[in-house]
N, C-alpha and C positions, 0 to 999 in steps of 0.2 A: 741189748742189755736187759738183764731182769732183777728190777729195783726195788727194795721193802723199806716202805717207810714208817716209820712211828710216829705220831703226834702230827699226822697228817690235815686232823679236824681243827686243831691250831692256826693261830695267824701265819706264823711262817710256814708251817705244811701248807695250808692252802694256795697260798702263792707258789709254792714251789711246784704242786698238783700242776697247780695251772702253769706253768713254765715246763711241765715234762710234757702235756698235753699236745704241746707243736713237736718234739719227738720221737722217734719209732722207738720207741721204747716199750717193755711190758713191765707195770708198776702193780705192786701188792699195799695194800695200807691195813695196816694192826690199829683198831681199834677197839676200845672199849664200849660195853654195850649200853652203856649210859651217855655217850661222847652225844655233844652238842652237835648237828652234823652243818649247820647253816652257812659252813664258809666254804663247804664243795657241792651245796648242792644243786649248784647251777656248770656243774661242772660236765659236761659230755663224755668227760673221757672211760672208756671203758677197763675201770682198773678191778682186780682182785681185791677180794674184803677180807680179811681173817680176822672174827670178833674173841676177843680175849682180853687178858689184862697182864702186864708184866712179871705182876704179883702172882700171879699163881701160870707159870709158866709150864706146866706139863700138860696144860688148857689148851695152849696152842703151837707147840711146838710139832707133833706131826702136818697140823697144816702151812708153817711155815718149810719144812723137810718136802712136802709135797710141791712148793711155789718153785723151792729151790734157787733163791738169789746168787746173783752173782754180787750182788751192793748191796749194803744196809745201811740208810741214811737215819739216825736215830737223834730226833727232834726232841718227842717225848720228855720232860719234869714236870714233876708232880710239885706244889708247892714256888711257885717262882714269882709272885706276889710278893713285896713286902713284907707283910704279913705273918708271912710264913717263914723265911728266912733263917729262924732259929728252932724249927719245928723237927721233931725225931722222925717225921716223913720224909723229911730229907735223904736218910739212910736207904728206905725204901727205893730211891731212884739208882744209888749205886748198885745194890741188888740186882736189881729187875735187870741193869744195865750189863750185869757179868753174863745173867743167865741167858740175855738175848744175843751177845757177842758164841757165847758158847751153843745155840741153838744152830747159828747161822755158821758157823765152822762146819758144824756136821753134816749143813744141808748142804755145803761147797764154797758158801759164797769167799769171796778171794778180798773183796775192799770192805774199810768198815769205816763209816764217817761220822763220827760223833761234833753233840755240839756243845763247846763248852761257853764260859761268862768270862766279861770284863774281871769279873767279881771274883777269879781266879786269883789274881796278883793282889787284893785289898788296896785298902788308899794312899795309895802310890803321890797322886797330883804329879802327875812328870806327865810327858807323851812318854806312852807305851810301845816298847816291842818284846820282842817273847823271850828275850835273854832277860826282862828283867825279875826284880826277885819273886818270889809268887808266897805272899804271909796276907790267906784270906782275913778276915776279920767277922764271918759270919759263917753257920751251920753248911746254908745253900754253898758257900765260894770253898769253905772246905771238902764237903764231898762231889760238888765236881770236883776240885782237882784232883782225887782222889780216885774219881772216875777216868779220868786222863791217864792218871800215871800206873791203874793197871789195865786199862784196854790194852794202849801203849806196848805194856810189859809182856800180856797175851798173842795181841797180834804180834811181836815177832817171834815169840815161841812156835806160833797155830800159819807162818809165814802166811798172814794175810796183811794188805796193803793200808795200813793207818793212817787217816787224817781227822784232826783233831782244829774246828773253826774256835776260837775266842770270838763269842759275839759281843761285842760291847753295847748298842743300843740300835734296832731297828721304829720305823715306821711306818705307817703306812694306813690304806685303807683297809677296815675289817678288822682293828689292833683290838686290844682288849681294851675297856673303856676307863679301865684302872690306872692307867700308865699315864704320863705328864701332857701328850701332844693330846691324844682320844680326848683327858679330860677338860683339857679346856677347850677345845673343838665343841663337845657338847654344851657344855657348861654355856658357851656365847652365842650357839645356836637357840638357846631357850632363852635367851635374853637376860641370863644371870651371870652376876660377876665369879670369875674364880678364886677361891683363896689359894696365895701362891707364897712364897718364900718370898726374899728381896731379889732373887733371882741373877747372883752376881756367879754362879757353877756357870762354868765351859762344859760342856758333854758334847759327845763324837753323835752323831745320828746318821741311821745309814737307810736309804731310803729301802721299802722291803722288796720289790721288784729286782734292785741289784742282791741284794743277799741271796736271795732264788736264785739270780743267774751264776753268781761262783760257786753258789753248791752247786750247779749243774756242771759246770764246768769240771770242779775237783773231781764230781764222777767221773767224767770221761776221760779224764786226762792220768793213766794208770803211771807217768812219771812223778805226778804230787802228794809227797807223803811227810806228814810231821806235825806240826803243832803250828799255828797259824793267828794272829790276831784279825779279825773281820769287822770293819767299819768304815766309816768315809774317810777316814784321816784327816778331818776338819773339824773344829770347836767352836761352838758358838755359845755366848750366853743364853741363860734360860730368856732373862727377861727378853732379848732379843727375838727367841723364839717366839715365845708369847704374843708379844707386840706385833711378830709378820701374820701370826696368826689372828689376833684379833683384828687388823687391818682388812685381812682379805673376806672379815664377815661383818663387821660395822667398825670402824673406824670412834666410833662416838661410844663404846660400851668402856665402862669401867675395868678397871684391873686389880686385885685382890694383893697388889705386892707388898710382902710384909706382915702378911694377914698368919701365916705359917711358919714356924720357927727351925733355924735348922736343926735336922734330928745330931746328937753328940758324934756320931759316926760320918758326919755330910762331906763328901768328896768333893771339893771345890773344882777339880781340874779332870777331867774322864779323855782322854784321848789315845787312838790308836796309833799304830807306825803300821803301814798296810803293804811298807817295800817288800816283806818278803815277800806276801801270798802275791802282790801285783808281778813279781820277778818271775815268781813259780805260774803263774797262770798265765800271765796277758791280760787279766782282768783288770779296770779301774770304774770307780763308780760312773753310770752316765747320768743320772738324774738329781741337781739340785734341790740346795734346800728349799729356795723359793718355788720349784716346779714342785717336788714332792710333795710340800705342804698345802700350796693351792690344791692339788688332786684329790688330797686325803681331804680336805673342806669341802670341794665339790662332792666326794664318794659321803662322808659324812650328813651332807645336807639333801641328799637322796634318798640315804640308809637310816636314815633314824631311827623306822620304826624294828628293826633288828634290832636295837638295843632297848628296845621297850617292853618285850616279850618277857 
């Protein structure tokens, strides 16, 4: 196989890197020349670089046509921060996202695996599957699905092989330190308390090692094709989270719950239904939440100083 990744210097790129590493596989990764590279740099494996941006895609498009994939796992959003949510950058990722589906046609490639968000459907509070209705409520959940429904509409015009992951919430070690698990990992590693909500939200967490291994699978597996929800297909409360988390680093530190209020948009209930993709692959999560999150404290309490820099 010859696989082009994007958003490869990312937290889920990088784990996935490292999950193609044990395959005979030849990997390309599209980065940008400002990209942070510190989550593959320990990484051996002997992949192709193609420095560019999506944004200005006539930049890199003959060295993509040179690589010549047969798979384009496309990670890559600009803006997926909170933050940013409602930001006209958003647009920018559907964009970038037509002109690399359209690059990678002309070079051959035959599979296209896009990845989308829980944030697809908006706030549902039900367990989720992919019949149900999909009415985003922000910028980001609107242009992906927008992103979905014309890859979707392209690959079977260009007959290349569509899958389309809904990720609902990974984690793991090496996450971005903005998200809920990272932060209060750091937060109790310095011996401070976290300001949290009251922490009464279910959310799905999928540990990120399994997310890697069903994208690797969807590669290979040229009978799965469609639109997929991707998560544990288990709910736990925050505060619950929290608590196994602050247990497994001092049991005697404070807790901030209450301390944050919820935003007007706060989705009480986040959960996936994972029957199809588990039907369609063989895949089920292997790694608990109590395993996962001890790992990600252990990798944490090693790795600090990469979040110091």
């Amino acid at each position: 196989m010859r696989i082009l990744i994007t958003g490869a210097t990312g937290f889920l790129g990088g784990h996935l890197l490292k999950r193609l590493s044990a395959e005979d596989v030849t990997v390309a990764i599209l980065i940008r020349p400002q990209s942070n590279r510190w989550r593959i740099e320990h990484l051996g494996m002997n992949f192709v670089k193609i420095i560019g941006d999506l944004r200005q895609p006539q930049g890199i498009s003959d060295a993509i046509k040179d690589f010549a994939p047969d798979t384009v796992i496309h990670l890559a959003w600009s803006g997926v921060l909170n933050r940013y949510r409602n930001e006209q950058l958003q647009l920018d990722n559907l964009f970038g996202n037509l002109a690399l589906l359209r690059i990678a046609n002309e070079a051959g490639c035959r599979t296209w695996i896009g990845l989308g968000s829980q944030a697809e459907y908006g706030p549902l509070n039900i367990r989720i599957n992919e019949d149900a209705p999909t009415r985003p409520s922000t910028l980001y959940g609107i242009t992906k699905l927008c992103t979905c429904l014309l890859s979707q509409y392209l690959c079977a015009q260009l007959n290349m092989r569509f899958v389309w992951l809904r990720l609902f919430s990974a984690y793991g070690p090496a996450d971005n330190p903005g998200w809920l698990i990272p932060y209060v990992i750091l937060t109790l590693l310095r011996g401070e308390r976290p300001a949290l909500t009251t922490g009464e939200q279910r959310w799905d967490y999928l540990f990120v090692e399994d997310t890697a291994e069903v994208i690797y699978r969807v590669a290979t597996r040229s009978d799965v094709q469609g639109i997929f929800n991707l998560g544990s297909g288990k709910a736990y409360t925050v505060r619950t989270i929290v608590e196994r988390i602050r247990d497994l680093i001092d049991p005697s530190l404070p807790l901030g719950f209450g301390e944050v209020p919820y935003r007007a948009d706060q989705i009480m209930h986040l959960q996936a239904d994972i029957s199809r993709l588990q039907q369609a692959t063989g895949w089920s999560p292997r790694v608990s939440l109590d395993e996962g999150l001890r790992r990600t404290v252990e990798w944490s309490r090693e790795n600090r100083r990469l979040y110091e820099k």
